[in-house]
Every structure is written in structure tokens, then in C-alpha cells.
N, C-alpha and C positions, 0 to 999 in steps of 0.2 A: 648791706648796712641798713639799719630800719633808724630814721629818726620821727618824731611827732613835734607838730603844733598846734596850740589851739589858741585861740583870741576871740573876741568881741567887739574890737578894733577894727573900722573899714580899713583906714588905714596900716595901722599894723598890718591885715590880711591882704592889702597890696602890697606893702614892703615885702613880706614872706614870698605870696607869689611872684613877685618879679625876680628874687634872688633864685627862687629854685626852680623856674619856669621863662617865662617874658614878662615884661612892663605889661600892666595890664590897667583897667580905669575900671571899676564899679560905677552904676549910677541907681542909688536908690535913697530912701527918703530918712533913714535912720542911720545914721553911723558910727552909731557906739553901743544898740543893741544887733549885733548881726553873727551869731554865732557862728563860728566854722571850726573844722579841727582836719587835719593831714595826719595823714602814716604816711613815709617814704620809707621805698625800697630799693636799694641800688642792685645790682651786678654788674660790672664790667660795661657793658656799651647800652643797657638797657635801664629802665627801672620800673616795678608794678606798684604806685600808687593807690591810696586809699586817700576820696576827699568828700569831708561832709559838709554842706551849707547847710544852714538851718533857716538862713531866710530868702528872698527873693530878690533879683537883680538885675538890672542888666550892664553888660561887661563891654570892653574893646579888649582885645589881646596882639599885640603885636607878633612878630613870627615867631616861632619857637625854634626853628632853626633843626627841628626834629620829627621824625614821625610820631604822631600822638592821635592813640586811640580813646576813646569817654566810652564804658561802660557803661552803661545807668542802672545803678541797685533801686533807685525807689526815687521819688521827684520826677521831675522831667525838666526838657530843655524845648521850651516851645516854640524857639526860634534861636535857630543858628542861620550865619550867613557867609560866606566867603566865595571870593570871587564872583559874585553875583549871584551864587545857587546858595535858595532858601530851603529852609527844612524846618523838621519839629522833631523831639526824639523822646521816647517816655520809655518806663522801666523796663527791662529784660531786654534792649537795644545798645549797640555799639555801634559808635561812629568814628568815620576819620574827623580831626577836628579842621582839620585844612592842611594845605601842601605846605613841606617843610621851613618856603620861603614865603609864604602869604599870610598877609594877618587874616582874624576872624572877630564876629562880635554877634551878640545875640542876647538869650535872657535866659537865665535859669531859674526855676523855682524849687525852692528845697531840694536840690537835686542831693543825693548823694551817689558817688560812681568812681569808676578804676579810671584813673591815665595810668596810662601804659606807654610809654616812648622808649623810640628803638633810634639808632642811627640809622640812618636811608641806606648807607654801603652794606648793613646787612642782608638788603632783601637779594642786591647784586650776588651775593658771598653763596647766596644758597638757590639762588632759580639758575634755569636752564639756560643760560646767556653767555655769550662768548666774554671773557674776561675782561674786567673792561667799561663792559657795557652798561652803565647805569637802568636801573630798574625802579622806574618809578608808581606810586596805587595811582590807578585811572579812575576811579569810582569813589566816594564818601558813604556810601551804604555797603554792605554783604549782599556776594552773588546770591544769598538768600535767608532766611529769616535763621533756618536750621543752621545754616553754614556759621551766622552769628553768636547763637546762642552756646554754639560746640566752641566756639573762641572765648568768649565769656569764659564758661568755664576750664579752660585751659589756661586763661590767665588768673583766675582764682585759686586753682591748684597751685602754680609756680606763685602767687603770689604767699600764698596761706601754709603752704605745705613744702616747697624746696627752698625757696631763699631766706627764710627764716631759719633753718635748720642748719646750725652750725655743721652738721658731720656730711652735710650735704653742701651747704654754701663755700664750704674749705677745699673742697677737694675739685684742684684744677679742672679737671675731663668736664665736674660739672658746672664750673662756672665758663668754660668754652661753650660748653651744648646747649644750655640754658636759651642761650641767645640766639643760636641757628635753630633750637627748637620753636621759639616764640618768630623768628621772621620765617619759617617754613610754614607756621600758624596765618600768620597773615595774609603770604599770597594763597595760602590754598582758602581765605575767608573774604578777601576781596579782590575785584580786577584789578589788574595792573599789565605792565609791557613786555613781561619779558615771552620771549618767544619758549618753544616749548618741542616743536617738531621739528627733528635730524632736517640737516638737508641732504643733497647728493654728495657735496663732498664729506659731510658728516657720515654718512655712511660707509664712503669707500674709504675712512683712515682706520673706522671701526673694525682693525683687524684683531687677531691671536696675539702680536707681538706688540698692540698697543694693551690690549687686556693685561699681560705677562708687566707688563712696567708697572701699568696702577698698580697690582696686587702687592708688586714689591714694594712699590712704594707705602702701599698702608700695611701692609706686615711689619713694616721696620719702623712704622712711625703711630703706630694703634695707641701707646703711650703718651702720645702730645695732640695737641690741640690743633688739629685738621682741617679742612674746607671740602668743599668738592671742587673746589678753583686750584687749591693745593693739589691734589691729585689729577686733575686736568693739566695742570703745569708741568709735574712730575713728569707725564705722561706724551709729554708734545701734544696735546690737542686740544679740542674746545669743549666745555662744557658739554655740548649735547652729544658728542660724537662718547664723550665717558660716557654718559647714559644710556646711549646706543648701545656700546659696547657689553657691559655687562647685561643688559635687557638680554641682548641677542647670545650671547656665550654663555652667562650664569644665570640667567629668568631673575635678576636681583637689581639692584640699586646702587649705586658707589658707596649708598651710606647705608645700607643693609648688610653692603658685604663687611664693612667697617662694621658693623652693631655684631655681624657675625664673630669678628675675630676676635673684637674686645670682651664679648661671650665667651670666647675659650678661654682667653686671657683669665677673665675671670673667678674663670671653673676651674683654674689653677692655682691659682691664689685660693680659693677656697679649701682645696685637696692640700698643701702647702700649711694651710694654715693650724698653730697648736689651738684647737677647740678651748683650751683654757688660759689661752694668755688674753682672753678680753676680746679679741675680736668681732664684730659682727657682719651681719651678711648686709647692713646697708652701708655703712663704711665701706667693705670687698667693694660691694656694688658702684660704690661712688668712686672709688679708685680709679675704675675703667669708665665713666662715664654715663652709667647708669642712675637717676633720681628719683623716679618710679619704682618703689617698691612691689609692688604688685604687677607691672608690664615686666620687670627684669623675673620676679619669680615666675613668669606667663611664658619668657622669653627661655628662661634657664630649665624649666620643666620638658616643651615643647623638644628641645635640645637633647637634655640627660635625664626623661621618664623620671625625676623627681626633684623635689624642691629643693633649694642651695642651703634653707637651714640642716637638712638631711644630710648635707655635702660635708659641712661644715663639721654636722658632732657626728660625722662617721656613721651615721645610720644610713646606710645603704643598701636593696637589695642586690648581695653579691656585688659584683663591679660591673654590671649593667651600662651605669653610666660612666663609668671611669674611661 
């Protein structure tokens, strides 16, 4: 769901931020020339923001009770503070803005930049951590500048390009994945707790007959809306011992095996499908949980030696890929 506002109004621009954000206090010297405007973007437990100041300021913001990343497209923030730790942050930089329960305060100037907030239980949902175990970011910067700027634009794509897209933002699989795609994004862009390497018992549950249960379990359930905690549960075991498992028996991922079979799924529905009642191959694609137009035809190729528009209007060499 996208809404916009804009004002010139400090006030007004607090009343907005505090209802869709936290209470917050401005402190600058104009209050009824201060340009700003918002894009909101919802899904499900997330949302990618678009926010533009046009003037300078400095802010209090109370907790947001969320995890919230600042992008910076262009301005800067030349002083952010929370918890004691000072920073500065200027264009083509992402930051955590502070832990989900602590406030922050600082100055922006002309910033314009992405929030991006996730619920905390997401990063739990999808790192390697026994069920349970809350997972919290350790760090306000990226383990590295690249690591950042590959997040950047991954929350530009899902912002500009999936959840605006009706035939994309409708269909269930992707408004589930949307959200484990974007907190898999984050811990792999900033530190955080969650542990990551089997232990001893982890390894000795990592048998054949716990493998055999996941599989069933994501065979029978590739149609709904998944976790790797769900399939760890399925399975009697922990997180990392899933991991374990398929590393060690399939060279794969819990959710590679899962991207695997909602691939076939896929490529059935495509082979299923009449070429002329209207359908197309990103609708197919969104079906199964695909948003990526170009990673699923990467993914669908690699799979069936040709592309799913091919699948689709029956051009195919021979049944190669059938």
C-alpha cells in the first residue's frame, strides 16, 4: 500500500511523523517554510519508505519500537546519536537509526533517504538460531561499505519495482518472501547475534531421517508461506542442525531446496498453462514466490536450458526441458 505527504508545516510534519513513525520534536528556526514530502510503502510486517526534507534541522525521536534502516540518497545527517554513539552519515550510506527500544536525536540537512523498518522477530525467522532465540543488529554501520551499498539497492528494487506492482504485491508467496528477503538482507549487511556454526549435538541429529521429514515437509507445503523455523519445527530440530542437514546431504540450503521445488512447481504451471487465456510468466512467477523477474528467468533457464516465456507459448526445443 503506497500513500504520500507533503507539507510545509513543522508542525503538521510532526503530527504526520509521529502518527506513522514516533513522536518526534524539530528544532529549527522557520516553521512554516520547511519543505518535506513521504512516499509510504507497506507489506505485511515491513515497509520501504521514501522521505524528502528540503530544509535543515535538528530532531529528538522517540523509540520507534522497530527496526529502522536511513538510506541517504543525497543530503546528509551530520550528527546522529544514540545511546551515546556519535556518528555522521552522507549520501550512498545506510544506517541503523537505533535499537528498536531507544530513542535517537541528531541533525539532518536536506537529507533525502529510505526508512526501511522490519519487525525485530524477523531477523529471528530467518538467521541460524535455535527457535526462540531472539536476534538482535550489534552494529549501526555495515560490515562494510560494499555490503551497504548491495543493501541500498536491494531495498530500492523491492521498493520501486516489487511492492508497487500490483501482479506482484497480490500474490501471497510474494508478500511472505518479501519480508524474509529484506531481514536475510540485513543480517548479511550488518553484525548482529545470532550464531551461525552447528554444534556437536547439531550435527549428530543431522541425520537421513531428519533430512526425509524437511523434504516432506516443504513438498507438501511449497504453496504457503514458510520459514526455515517452520521447517525446523516440522522436523524435530534446530535451526542450525536444518542447515547442517541439507549442507551435508544435498550441497543446498533449506530455502534453496524450497526455491528448488517452487521452480518445478512453477514450470508446471507454466506447461499447464493456455498461452492464450492472458496469462503471464510474472504472475506464474509470483504464484510460487518469485518477484525477480530476471533471477527466476536466471533460475528457470539454469533448470530447463530455456527461458519460461518459451515454456509458456510452447516454443520449445523438443522436450528438452519438459
Amino acid at each position: 500500500m503506497e500513500s504520500d505527504f507533503e507539507s510545509h508545516s513543522l508542525d503538521q510534519i510532526e503530527e504526520y511523523i509521529a502518527a506513522a513513525y514516533a513522536s518526534i520534536r524539530f528544532t529549527t528556526d522557520n516553521k512554516e517554510q520547511n519543505h518535506f514530502r513521504a512516499t509510504r510503502n507497506t507489506l505485511g510486517p515491513v515497509s520501504l519508505d521514501l522521505l524528502d526534507y528540503g530544509f535543515e534541522a535538528g530532531y529528538a525521536v522517540e523509540p520507534l519500537g522497530r527496526i529502522a534502516l536511513f538510506g541517504v540518497e543525497s543530503g546528509a545527517f551530520p550528527h546522529v546519536e544514540t545511546d551515546g554513539v556519535r556518528d555522521s552519515h552522507g549520501a550512498g550510506e545506510v544506517f541503523l537509526a537505533a535499537q528498536p527500544d531507544r530513542p535517537y536525536a541528531g541533525r539532518q540537512s536536506r537529507a533525502r533517504f529510505s526508512i526501511t523498518m522490519l519487525e525485530p522477530s524477523l531477523l529471528s525467522q530467518v538467521a541460524a538460531t535455535p527457535t526462540g532465540t531472539p536476534v538482535q543488529l550489534t552494529g549501526y554501520r555495515p560490515i562494510s561499505p560494499a555490503a551497504g551499498r548491495n543493501l541500498m539497492r536491494t531495498i530500492a528494487f523491492l521498493r520501486d519495482r516489487v511492492i508497487t506492482d500490483p501482479a506482484l504485491r497480490d500474490s501471497a508467496l510474494v508478500a511472505s518472501t518479501v519480508p524474509q528477503f529484506l531481514a536475510a538482507a540485513v543480517l548479511s549487511t550488518f553484525p548482529h547475534t545470532a550464531l551461525t556454526e552447528p554444534t556437536g549435538r547439531d550435527r549428530h541429529d543431522a541425520s537421513p531421517a531428519t533430512l526425509r521429514r524437511a523434504i516432506a515437509f516443504i513438498d507438501d507445503h511449497a504453496h504457503h508461506e514458510i520459514t526455515v523455523a517452520d521447517i525446523a519445527a516440522a522436523a524435530r530440530i534446530s535451526i542450525r542442525t536444518l542447515q547442517d542437514v541439507f549442507r551435508r546431504y544435498r550441497g543446498t540450503t533449506p530455502m534453496g531446496y524450497l526455491r528448488q521445488v517452487r521452480l518445478q512447481q512453477a514450470h508446471q504451471e507454466l506447461l499447464a498453462t493456455d498461452p492464450d487465456a492472458g496469462a503471464t510468466v510474472i504472475q506464474i512467477a509470483a504464484n510460487w514466490g518469485f518477484f525477480h523477474a530476471g533471477r527466476f528467468a536466471h533460475y528457470y533457464r539454469a533448470a530447463y536450458g530455456c527461458l519460461p516465456a518459451r515454456t509458456l507459448q510452447r516454443d520449445t526445443p523438443g522436450s528438452r526441458h519438459r
